[in-house]
C-alpha positions as CSV (number, residue, x, y, z in Angstrom):
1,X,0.3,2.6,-29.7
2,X,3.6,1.4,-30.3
3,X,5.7,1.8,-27.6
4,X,4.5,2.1,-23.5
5,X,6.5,3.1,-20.4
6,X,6.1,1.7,-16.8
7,X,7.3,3.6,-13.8
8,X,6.7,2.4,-10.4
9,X,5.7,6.3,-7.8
10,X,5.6,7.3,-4.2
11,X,5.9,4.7,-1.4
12,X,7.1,1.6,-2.4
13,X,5.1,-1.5,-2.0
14,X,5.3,-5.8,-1.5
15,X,4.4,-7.0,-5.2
16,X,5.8,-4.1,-7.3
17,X,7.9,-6.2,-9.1
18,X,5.5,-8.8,-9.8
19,X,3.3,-6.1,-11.4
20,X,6.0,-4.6,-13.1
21,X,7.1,-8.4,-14.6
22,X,3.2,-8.3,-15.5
23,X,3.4,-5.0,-17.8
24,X,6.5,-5.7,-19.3
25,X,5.6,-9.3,-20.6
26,X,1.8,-9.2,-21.2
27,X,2.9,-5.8,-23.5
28,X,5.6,-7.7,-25.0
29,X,2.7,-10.7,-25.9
30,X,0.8,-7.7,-27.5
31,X,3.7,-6.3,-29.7
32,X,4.7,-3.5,-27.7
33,X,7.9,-2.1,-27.0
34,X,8.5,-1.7,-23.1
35,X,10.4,0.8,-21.4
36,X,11.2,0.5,-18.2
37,X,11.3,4.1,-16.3
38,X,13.5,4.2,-13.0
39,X,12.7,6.4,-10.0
40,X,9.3,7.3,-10.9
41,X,8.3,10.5,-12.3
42,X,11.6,11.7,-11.0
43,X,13.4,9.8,-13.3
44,X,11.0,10.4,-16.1
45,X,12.2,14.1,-15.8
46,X,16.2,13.1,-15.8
47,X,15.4,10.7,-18.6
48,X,16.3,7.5,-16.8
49,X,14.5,5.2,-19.4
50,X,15.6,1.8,-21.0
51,X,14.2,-0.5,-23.1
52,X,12.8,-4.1,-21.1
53,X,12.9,-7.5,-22.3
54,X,11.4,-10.6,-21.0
55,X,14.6,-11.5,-19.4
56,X,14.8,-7.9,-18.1
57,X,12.0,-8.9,-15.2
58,X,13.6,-12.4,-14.6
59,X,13.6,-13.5,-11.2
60,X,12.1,-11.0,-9.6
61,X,8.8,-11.6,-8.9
62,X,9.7,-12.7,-5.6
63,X,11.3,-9.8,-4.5
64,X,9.8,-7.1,-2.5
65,X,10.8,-3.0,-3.1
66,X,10.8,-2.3,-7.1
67,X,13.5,-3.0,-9.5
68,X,12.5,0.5,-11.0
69,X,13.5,1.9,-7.8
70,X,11.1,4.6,-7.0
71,X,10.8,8.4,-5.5
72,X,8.1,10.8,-4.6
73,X,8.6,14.1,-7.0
74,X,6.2,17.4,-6.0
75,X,7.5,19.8,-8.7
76,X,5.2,17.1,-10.8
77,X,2.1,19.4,-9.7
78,X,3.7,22.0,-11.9
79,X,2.1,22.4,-15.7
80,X,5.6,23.2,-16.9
81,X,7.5,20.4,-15.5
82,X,4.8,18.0,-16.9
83,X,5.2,20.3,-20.3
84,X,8.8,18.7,-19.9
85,X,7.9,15.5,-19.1
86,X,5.7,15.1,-22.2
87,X,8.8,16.1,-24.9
88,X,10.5,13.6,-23.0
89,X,8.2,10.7,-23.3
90,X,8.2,12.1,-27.2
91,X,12.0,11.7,-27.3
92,X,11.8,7.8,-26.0
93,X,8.8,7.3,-28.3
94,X,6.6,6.2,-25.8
95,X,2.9,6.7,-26.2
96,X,1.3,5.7,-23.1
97,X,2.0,4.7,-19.3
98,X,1.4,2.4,-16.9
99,X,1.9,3.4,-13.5
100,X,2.0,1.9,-10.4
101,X,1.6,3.7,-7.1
102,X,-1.3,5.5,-4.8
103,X,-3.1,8.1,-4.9
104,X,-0.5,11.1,-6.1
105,X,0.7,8.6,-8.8
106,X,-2.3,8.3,-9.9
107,X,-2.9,12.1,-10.4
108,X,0.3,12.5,-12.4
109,X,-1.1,10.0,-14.5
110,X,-4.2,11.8,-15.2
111,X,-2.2,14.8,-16.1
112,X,0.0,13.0,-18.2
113,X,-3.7,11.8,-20.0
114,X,-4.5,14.9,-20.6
115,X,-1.4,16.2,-22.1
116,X,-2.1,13.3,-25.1
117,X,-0.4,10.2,-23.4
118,X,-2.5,7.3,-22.2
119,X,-2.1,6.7,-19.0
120,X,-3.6,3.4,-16.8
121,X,-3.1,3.4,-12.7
122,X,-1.8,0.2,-10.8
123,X,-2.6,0.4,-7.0
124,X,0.4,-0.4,-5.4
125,X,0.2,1.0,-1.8
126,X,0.5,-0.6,1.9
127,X,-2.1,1.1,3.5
128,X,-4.6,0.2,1.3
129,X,-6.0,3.7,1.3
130,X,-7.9,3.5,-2.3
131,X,-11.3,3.5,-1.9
132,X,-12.5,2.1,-5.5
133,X,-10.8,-1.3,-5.1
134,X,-10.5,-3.9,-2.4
135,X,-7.1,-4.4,-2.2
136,X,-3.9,-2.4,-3.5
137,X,-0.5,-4.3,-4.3
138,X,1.8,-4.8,-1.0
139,X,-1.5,-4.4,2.0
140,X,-1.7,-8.0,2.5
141,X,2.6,-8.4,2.9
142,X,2.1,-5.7,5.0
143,X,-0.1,-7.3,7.3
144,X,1.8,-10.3,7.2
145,X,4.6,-8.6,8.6
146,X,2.9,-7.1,11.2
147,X,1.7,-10.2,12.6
148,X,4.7,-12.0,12.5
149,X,5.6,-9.4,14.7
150,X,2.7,-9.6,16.6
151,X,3.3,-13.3,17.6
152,X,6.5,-12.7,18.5
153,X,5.8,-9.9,21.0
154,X,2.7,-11.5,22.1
155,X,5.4,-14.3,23.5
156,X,7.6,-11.4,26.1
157,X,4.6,-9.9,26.3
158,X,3.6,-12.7,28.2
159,X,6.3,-13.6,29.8
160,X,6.5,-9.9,31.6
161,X,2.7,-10.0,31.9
162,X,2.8,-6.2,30.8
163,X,0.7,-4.2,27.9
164,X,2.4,-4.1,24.5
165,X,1.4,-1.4,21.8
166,X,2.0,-1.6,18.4
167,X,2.6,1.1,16.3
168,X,2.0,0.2,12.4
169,X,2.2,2.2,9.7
170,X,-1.4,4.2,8.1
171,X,-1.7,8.0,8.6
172,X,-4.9,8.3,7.4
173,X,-6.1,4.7,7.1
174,X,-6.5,2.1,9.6
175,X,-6.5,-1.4,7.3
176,X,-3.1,-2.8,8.2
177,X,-4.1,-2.3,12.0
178,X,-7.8,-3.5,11.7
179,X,-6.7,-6.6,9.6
180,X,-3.5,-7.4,11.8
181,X,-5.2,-6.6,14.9
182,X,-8.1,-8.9,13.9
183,X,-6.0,-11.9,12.9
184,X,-3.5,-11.3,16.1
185,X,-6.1,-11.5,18.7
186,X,-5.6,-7.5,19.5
187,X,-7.4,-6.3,22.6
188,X,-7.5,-3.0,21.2
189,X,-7.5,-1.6,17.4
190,X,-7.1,2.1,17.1
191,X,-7.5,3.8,14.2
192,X,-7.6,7.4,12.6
193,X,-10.9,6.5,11.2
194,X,-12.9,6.1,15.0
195,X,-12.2,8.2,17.9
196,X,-10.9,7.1,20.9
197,X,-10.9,7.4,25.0
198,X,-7.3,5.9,26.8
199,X,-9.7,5.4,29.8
200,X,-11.9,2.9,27.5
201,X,-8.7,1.1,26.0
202,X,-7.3,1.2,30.1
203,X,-10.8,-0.4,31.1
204,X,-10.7,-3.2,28.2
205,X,-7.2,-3.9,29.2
206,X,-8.3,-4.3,33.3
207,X,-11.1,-6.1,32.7
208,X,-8.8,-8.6,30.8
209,X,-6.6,-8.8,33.7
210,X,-9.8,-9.7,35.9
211,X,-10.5,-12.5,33.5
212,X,-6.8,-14.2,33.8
213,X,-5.3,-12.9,30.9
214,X,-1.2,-12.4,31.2
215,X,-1.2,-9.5,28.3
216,X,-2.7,-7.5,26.4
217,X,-1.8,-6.1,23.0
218,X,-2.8,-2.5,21.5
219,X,-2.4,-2.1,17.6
220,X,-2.3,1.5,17.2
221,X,-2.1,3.2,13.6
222,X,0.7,6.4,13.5
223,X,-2.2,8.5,12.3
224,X,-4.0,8.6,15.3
225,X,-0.8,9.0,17.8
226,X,2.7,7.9,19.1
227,X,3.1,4.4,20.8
228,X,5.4,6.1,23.5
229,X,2.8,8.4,24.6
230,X,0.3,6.4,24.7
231,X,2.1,3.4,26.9
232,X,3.0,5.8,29.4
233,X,-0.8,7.1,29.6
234,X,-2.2,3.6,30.1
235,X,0.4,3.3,32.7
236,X,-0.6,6.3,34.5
237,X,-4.5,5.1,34.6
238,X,-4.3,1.6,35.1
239,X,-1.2,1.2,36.7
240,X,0.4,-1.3,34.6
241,X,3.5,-1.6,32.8
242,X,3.4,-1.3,29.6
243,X,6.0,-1.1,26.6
244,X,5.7,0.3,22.9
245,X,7.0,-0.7,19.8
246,X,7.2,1.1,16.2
247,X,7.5,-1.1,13.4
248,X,8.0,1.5,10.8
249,X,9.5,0.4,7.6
250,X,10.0,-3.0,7.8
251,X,6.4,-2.9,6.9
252,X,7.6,-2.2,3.2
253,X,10.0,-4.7,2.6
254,X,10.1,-8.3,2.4
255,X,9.1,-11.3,-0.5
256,X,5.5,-10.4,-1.1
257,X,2.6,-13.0,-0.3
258,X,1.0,-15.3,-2.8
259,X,-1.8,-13.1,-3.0
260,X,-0.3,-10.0,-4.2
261,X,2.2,-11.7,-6.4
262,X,-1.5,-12.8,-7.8
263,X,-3.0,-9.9,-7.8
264,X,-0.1,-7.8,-9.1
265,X,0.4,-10.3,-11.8
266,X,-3.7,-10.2,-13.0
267,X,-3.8,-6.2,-13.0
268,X,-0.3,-5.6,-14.3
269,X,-2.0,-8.1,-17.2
270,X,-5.0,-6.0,-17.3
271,X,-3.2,-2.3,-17.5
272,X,-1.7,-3.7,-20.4
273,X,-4.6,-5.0,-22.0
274,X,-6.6,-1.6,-21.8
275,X,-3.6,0.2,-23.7
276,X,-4.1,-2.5,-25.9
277,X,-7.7,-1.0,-26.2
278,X,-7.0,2.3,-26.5
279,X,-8.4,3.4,-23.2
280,X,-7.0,6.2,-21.2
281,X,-7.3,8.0,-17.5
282,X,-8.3,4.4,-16.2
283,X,-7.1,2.6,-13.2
284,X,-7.5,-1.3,-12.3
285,X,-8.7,-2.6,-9.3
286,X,-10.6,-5.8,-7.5
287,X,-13.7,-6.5,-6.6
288,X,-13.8,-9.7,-5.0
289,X,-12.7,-11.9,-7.6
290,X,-12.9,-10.0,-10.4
291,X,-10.6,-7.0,-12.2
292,X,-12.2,-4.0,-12.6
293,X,-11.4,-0.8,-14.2
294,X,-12.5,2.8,-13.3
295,X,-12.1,6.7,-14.7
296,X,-8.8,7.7,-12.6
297,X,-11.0,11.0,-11.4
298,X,-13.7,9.3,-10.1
299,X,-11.3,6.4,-8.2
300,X,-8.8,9.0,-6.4
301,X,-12.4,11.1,-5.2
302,X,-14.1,8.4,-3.3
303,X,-13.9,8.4,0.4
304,X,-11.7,5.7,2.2
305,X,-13.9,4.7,5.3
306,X,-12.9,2.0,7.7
307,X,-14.9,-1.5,7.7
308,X,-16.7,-0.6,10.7
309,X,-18.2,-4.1,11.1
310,X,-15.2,-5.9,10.7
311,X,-13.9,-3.5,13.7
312,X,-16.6,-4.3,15.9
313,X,-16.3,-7.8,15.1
314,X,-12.5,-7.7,16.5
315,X,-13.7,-6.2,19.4
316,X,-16.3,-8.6,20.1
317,X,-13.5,-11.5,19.7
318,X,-11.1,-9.8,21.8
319,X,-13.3,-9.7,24.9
């Protein structure tokens, strides 16, 4: 192993760069070459690869987005386009990959495994879908972001004494609602994970009323429905105004926390170090404090379940 690419896939994530800044100078303190691929696997097709220095991933650790820009590519599932991917990667000389994304990056980098490249996984996704590790790169920026936004309608909220829902981004996940919904004092938390009733979020909300509370606030997840729709059903039952907001992508961008600069920083590190090793079809990961490192097969099959008890303890608190 001479010579290892990095390409940054799918959604883009808080802390990207960091991990990216990682790879490039940890493999540069172990005598590799770096190149740096631009628009993920996309751009690994078109050949839109350069060689990285140190001062390549200079002051960017504190940027949000990715400096290697990135794109979601489908035609990837096909054998042949991967055929071409792999003469490609033969062409630049590079023997093995980092790559930093979810779930469907993950896969490609499996396949490029198997066709004799090794290949290491980064998780670098918002909503925190991946099942084998605690936290992915960009979750906890995410959730920053959301409850900045939070406080700041909690404060009109008030004002108005009305209902406020929040739509925040996780189609099939609920973390960035559970965790921003816990720390902003949410009434309600709903996510795709748990059913439902509008007539039990419409009772939570009264009974809040009752008690002398001005507002209420509703983090919803989009997997589970539109923030429109629902405001106007929790008007129609309890009889209250009520006003929704959708946050979208603003939940991507920004500087990323401490944290996932940290942790971007200690598993970019690590993907390095496992080329270094010779391993392949591994992703990295934490486990409370510590980096771990899993087959990429086993990591993308485990089930994603909510943390029920955290839930349950947000609801307890928000009574």
């Amino acid at each position: 192993m001479k010579t290892i690419g990095v390409l940054t896939s799918g959604g883009d994530a808080p802390g990207m760069n960091a991990a990216i800044r990682a790879v490039v100078r940890m493999g540069i303190d172990k005598g590799f070459r770096v190149m740096g691929i631009e628009r993920g696997f996309n751009g690994l097709l078109n050949g839109e690869i350069y060689e990285m220095d140190r001062s390549s991933v200079a002051d960017i650790i504190q940027r949000g987005g990715t400096m290697l820009r990135t794109a979601r590519c489908e035609e990837f599932k096909n054998p042949e386009v991967r055929e071409k991917a792999a003469k490609i990667l033969k062409v630049f000389g590079i023997h093995g990959l980092v790559v930093i994304g979810g779930n469907g990056s993950f896969m490609g980098a499996q396949r490029m495994s198997e066709l004799g490249f090794p290949s290491i996984g980064i998780p670098g996704t918002i909503d925190n879908d991946l099942a084998y590790t605690d936290y992915a790169i960009g979750f906890d920026t995410a959730v920053n972001t959301v409850l900045d936004a939070v406080n700041k309608i909690r404060d009109t909220s008030t004002s108005h004494e009305r209902v406020s829902i929040i739509e925040v981004m996780g189609r099939h996940c609920g973390d960035i609602a559970l965790y921003a919904g816990l720390a902003g004092g949410g009434e309600s938390i709903i996510v795709p994970e748990v059913e439902y009733d509008v007539d039990e979020v419409c009772k939570t909300i009264l009974e809040g009323k009752l008690r002398g509370k001005l507002h209420s606030i509703i983090i919803l997840a989009e997997g589970v429905g539109n923030a429109a729709e629902l405001a106007k059903s929790i008007e129609q039952t309890s009889g209250l105004e009520a006003r929704a907001t959708i946050l979208g992508h603003i939940q991507r961008g920004g500087s990323p926390t401490a944290f996932d600069r940290i942790l971007a920083s200690k598993l970019g590190a690590r993907a390095v170090e496992l080329l270094a090793e010779d391993s392949s079809s591994r992703v990295v990961g934490v486990h409370g404090s510590d980096v771990i490192d899993m087959d990429i097969n086993e990591a993308v099959n485990m089930k994603k379940d909510i943390d029920h008890d955290l839930l349950n303890l947000a609801r307890i608190l928000s009574k």
